[in-house]
Structure formats: structure tokens, C-alpha cells
NUMAR-539709 format. One line per 3 residues: number of its first residue (from 1); for each residue y, x, z of C-alpha. Coordinates in nm, 2 decimals. Last residue first. Layout:
<pts>
NUM> Y/X/Z  ... .
</pts>
This chain:
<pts>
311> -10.01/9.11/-16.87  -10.24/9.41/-16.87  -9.91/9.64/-16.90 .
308> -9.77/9.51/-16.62  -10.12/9.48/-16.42  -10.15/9.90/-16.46 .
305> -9.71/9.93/-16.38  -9.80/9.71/-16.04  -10.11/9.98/-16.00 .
302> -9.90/10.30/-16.03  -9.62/10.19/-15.81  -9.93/10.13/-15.56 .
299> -10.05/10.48/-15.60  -9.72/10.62/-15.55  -9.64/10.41/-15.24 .
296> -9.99/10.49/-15.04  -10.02/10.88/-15.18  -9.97/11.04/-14.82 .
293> -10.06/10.72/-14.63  -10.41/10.71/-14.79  -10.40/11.13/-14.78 .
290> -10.71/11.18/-14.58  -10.99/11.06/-14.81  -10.78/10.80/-15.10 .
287> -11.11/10.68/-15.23  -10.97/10.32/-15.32  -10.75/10.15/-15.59 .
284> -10.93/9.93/-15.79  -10.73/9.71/-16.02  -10.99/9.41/-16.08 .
281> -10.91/9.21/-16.42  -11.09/8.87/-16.52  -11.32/8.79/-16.81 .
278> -11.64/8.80/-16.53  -11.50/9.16/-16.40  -11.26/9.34/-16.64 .
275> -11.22/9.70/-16.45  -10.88/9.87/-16.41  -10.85/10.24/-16.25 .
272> -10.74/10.40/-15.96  -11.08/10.55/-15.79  -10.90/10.88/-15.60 .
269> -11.18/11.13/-15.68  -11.47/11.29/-15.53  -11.44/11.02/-15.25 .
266> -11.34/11.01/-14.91  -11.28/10.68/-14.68  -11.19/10.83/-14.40 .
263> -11.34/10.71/-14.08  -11.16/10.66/-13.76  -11.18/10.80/-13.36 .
260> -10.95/10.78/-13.12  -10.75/10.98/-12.81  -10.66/10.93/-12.49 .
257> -10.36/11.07/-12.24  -10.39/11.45/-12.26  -10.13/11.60/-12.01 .
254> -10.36/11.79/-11.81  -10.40/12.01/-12.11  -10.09/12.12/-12.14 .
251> -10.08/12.30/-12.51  -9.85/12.62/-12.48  -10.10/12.80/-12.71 .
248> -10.00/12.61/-12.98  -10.18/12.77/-13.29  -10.49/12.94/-13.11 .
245> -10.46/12.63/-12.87  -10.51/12.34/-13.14  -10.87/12.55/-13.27 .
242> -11.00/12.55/-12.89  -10.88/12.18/-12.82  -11.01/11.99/-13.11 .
239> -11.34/12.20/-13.02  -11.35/12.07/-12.68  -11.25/11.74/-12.85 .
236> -11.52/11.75/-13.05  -11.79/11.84/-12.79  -11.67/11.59/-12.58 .
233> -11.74/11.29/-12.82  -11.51/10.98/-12.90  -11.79/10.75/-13.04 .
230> -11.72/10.57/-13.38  -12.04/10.78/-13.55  -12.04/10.67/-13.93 .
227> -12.11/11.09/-13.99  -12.13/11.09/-14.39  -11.85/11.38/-14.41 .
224> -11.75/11.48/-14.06  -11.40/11.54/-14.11  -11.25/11.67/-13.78 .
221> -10.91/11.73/-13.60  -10.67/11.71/-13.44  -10.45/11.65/-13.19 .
218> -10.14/11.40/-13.25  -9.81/11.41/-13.02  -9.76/11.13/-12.78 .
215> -9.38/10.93/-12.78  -9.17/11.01/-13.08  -9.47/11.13/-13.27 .
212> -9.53/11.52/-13.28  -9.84/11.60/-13.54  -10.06/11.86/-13.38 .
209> -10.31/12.00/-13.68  -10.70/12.15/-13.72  -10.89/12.16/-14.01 .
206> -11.15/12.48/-13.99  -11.44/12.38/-14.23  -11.15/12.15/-14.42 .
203> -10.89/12.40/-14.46  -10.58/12.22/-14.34  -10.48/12.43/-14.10 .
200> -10.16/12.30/-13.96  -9.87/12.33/-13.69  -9.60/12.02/-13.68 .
197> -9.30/12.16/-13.50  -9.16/12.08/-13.16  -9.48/12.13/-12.94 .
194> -9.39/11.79/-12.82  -9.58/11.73/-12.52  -9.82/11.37/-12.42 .
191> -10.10/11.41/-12.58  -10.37/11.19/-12.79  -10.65/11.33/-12.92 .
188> -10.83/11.27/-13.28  -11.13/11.22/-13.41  -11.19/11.21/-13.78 .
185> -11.54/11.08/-13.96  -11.53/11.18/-14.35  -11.73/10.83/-14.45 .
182> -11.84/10.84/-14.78  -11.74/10.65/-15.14  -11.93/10.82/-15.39 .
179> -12.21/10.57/-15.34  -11.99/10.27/-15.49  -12.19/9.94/-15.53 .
176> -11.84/9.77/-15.57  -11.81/9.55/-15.25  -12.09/9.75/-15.09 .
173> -11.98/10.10/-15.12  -11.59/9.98/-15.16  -11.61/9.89/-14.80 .
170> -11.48/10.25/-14.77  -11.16/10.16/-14.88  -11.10/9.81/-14.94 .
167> -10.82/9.83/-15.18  -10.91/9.62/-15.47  -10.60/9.48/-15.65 .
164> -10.75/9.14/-15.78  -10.58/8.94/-16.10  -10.56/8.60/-16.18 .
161> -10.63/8.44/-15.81  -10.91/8.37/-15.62  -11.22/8.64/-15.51 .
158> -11.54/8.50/-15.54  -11.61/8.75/-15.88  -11.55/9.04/-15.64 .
155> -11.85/8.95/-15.40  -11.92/8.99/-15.06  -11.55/8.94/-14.93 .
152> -11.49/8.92/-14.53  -11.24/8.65/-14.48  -10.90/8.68/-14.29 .
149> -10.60/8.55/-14.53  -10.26/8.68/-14.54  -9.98/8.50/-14.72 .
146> -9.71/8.71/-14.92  -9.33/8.52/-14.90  -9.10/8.88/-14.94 .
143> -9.06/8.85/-14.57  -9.42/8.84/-14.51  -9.52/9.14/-14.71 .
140> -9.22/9.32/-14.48  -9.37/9.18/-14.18  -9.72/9.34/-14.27 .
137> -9.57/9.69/-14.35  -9.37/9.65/-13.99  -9.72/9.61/-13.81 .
134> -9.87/9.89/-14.00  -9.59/10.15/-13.97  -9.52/10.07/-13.58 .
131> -9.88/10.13/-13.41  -9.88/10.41/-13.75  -9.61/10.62/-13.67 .
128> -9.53/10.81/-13.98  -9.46/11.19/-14.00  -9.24/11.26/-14.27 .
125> -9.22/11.58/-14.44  -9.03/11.92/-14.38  -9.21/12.27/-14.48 .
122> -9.28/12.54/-14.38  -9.56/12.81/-14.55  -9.85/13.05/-14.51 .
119> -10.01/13.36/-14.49  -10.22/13.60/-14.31  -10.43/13.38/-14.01 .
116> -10.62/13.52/-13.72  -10.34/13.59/-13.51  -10.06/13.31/-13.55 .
113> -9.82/13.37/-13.84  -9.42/13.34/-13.76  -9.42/13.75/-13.71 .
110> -9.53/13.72/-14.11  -9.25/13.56/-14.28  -9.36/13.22/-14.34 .
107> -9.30/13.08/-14.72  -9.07/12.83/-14.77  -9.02/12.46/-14.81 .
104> -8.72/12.28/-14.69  -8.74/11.93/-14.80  -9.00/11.85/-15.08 .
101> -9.01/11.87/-15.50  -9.06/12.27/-15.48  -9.35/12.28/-15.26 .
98> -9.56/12.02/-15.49  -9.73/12.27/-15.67  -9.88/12.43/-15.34 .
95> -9.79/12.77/-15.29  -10.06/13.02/-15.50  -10.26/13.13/-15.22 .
92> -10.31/13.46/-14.94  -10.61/13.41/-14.68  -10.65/13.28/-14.36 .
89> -10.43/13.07/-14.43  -10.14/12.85/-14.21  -9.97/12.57/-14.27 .
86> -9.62/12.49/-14.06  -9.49/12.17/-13.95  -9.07/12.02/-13.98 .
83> -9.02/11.66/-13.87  -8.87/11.33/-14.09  -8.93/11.01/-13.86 .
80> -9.06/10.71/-14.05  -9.15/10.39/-13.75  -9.02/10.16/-13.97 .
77> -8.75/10.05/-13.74  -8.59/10.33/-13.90  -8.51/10.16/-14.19 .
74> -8.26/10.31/-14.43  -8.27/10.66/-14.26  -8.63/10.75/-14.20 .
71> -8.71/10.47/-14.51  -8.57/10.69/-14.77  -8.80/11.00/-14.68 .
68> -9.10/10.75/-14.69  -9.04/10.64/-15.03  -8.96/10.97/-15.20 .
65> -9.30/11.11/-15.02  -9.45/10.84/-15.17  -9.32/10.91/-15.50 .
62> -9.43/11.26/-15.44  -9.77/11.19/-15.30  -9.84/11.00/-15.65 .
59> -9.76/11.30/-15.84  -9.93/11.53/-15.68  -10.26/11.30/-15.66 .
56> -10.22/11.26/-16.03  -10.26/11.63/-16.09  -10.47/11.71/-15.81 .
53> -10.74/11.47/-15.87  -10.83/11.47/-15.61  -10.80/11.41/-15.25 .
50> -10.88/11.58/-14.92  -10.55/11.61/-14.79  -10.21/11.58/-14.92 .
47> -9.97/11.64/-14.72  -9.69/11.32/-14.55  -9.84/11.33/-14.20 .
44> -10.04/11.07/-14.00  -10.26/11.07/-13.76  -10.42/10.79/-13.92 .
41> -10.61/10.56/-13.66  -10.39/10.25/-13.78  -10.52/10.28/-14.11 .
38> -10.88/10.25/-14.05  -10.78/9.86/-13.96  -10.79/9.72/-13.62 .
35> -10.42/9.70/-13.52  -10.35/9.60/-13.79  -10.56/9.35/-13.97 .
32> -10.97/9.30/-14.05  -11.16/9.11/-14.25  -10.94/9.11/-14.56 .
29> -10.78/8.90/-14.81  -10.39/8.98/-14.89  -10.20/8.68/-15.10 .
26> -9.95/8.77/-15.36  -9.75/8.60/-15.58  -9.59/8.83/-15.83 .
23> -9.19/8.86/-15.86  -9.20/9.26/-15.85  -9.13/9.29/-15.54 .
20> -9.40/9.09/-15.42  -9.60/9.34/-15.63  -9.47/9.65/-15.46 .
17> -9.52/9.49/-15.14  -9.89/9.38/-15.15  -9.98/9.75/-15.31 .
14> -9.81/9.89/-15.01  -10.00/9.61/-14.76  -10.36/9.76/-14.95 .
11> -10.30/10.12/-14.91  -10.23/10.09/-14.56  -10.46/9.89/-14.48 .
8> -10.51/9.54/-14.51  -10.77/9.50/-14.79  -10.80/9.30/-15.07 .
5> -10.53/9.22/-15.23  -10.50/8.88/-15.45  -10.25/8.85/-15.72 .
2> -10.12/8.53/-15.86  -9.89/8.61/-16.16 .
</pts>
């Protein structure tokens, strides 16, 4: 079957790859490729973040996470490296539902909570690379015969082939006259020291997390919901800063090296769902917030098994 993608992020090259897989012809539209996509921004850590709903977002993080852990050892070229992070609360939750299905989950004993927090957990996941994720996600479309086309799409009834997988994130407001789809702004810093382990608060109004990559280690963060700015600002990083050293205080400052800035394309809900546009099938799959790499393979398993059972 001749599928078009559209969109060459992450969740648009998994999509790609599942399908070539699967025997389909595939070509990916978008108007912009790694290294200029939203995707390459990503911090990015296997947790889900800023996603619902949590049912189906559980399950497709743990296919992904599946995915990703095989690809640490089967190809490492990927740019997959397995590392251990802690989450802390600042108040005392049910463990997360997906805590039994991962590496190495437990809860903290308390000497292992920074001040200001009371509970919270370990946990091992992968951390993916994104300057070498995205590139080696497109070669992998390539080697399995997909062609990649650079076009900016105004309307879904232009689009060629038999079936479209839509995975244009937050273009989605225009391409699909989709208000629920809003920028969540993130800004990031870029540092050069290992704290060793991953520490987290993933509470929205306080998110803050270092994710150690094999050569800088991510700062975060922010989610400005319906900011568009793309400006790194001062104050943010001042505040990255404050809320990194209450969980790291060993942070070296004078070893900062850059940092970036990316909008999330949040939604109320993960839009994963067939629509028959002008007699012809679109398989939307957009709204993925902070967790597009996080639910990436599970969504896409989810929307070559959607077009199987259209066919």
C-alpha cells in the first residue's frame, strides 16, 4: 500500500519504519528535517510526560520503552544509552502504573530525598540522544527503500498516496483546524558534567530534570503552555538553574556550553484515530506534549495495526 507521512519527527520517521517494515511503500512529506525539526530539541528521557490518556499512553510508552531498551544493545549507533534518574514529590503518590513493567524501579528511602521533597522513586530508562537518534531514524527509513520529500502541506486532500499517517505535531492547528493543539514552550541548557544519575521533578508548575548524554548533560526545564516565543531567555535559565541546584547542588556553572529552545506540541489528549477524508483514510497521530519520544514506537505499532485492519 502507498503511504504518505507527514512529518519528520520523531513520531513521523517511527511511523515511516514500522510501515516499511511491514511491506508498505512509504514516502515522508514534510517542511522541515533533522536537524531542524521539534524533535531534535527533545531532552530526551523514556517517562511519560504531559500526555493522556493514561491508559493508552501506558501502554504505548511501554512498547517504546521495549523498543528503545533493545536498541542500547542491538544498535548502539542509535544513539540509546540505558541510565538510572530519580523523581521526587513533594507530596506522597500511588507509584506510577508502569513501575512494574521497567528496569529497576523502587521507591527512595528517605536520606536519598533532597530537602523540600517527601517521596519518590528510581528507576532505569533510556535516555536518547537526539543529534544521533534523528539522523539514524532517517537512515533506517532509507535503508528499508522510503523516499523523503520537502513540501509544506496546506491541505490533507493534496496529499498523494492511498492512505496518510498525519504526524505534523503542532502544525496539526492549521493542517486539521485543531485548537486543542498548543505550544508548551521548553528551554533547555546545555552542560558539560555528568551528575551521574538523571534527577526529576516532573510536576508541571515546578518541572525541572538533568538528563546525562554521553557528551553534555540536559538542564531543564519549562512548559510555557501557548508561549510560541523561540528566544533563549535569561530569566528561564536563571530559574532552570535555581530549581537544577536544589537537586544537584554540585552543578558547575562555568561549565554551561549553550542551550535551546522547542515547542511541545501538547494536547488534552494523544489524537490517534482514523478519519475518511474525500473517500480516503488519514491516520492522525499527533498531540504527543512531552513524551513524543516516550510513546514514539507504541504509537506507531498502533497505527500500522489501525491501516491493517482498514485494508
Amino acid at each position: 500500500m502507498r503511504c504518505t507521512v507527514l512529518g519528520a519527527g520523531v513520531s513521523g520517521l517511527s511511523c515511516a519504519v514500522r510501515l516499511l517494515e511491514e511491506g508498505h511503500d512509504v514516502e515522508v512529506i514534510s517542511d522541515r528535517f533533522s536537524p531542524d525539526t521539534v524533535s531534535d530539541i527533545a531532552a530526551a528521557i523514556w517517562y511519560p510526560f504531559l500526555t493522556a490518556p493514561a491508559d493508552r499512553a501506558d501502554t504505548w510508552g511501554l512498547v517504546t520503552y521495549a523498543e528503545l531498551e533493545r536498541l542500547t544493545t542491538e544498535n548502539p549507533e542509535s544513539g540509546v544509552r540505558m541510565r538510572d534518574g530519580r523523581e521526587y514529590l513533594r507530596r506522597e503518590v500511588e507509584p506510577p502504573a508502569w513501575g512494574d513493567d521497567i528496569a529497576a524501579f523502587s521507591i527512595l528511602d528517605r536520606e536519598d530525598i533532597p530537602e523540600g521533597y517527601v517521596f519518590g522513586w528510581q528507576f532505569r530508562a533510556p535516555v536518547i540522544e537526539m543529534p544521533l537518534y534523528m539522523p539514524w531514524l532517517r537512515s533506517r527509513v532509507e535503508s528499508l527503500g522510503g523516499t523523503f520529500t520537502q513540501s509544506f502541506v496546506k491541505d490533507l486532500s493534496e496529499v498523494p498516496g492511498e492512505v496518510v499517517v498525519n504526524c505534523v505535531g503542532l502544525g496539526a492547528r492549521e493542517l486539521c483546524q485543531d485548537n486543542e493543539v498548543r505550544p508548551a514552550r521548553g528551554q533547555v541548557i546545555f552542560l558539560e558534567q555528568d551528575p551521574g544519575i538523571g534527577h526529576f521533578d516532573q510536576q508541571p508548575e515546578t518541572l525541572t530534570y538533568t538528563i546525562p548524554r554521553s557528551d553534555v548533560t540536559v538542564l531543564g526545564g519549562t512548559a510555557q503552555v501557548d508561549d510560541w516565543g523561540m528566544d533563549i531567555r535569561p530569566e528561564d535559565n536563571a530559574l532552570i538553574l535555581e530549581k537544577v541546584e536544589a537537586l544537584w547542588p554540585e552543578l558547575d556553572r562555568s561549565k554551561i556550553i549553550g542551550g535551546a529552545v522547542g515547542l511541545r506540541p501538547s494536547r488534552s489528549e494523544v489524537r490517534l484515530e482514523v478519519e475518511t477524508i474525500d473517500g480516503r483514510k488519514v491516520f492522525h497521530n499527533y498531540g504527543h506534549g512531552g513524551a513524543g519520544v516516550t510513546l514514539s514506537w507504541g504509537c506507531a505499532e498502533e497505527v500500522v495495526e489501525l491501516i491493517s485492519q482498514s485494508a
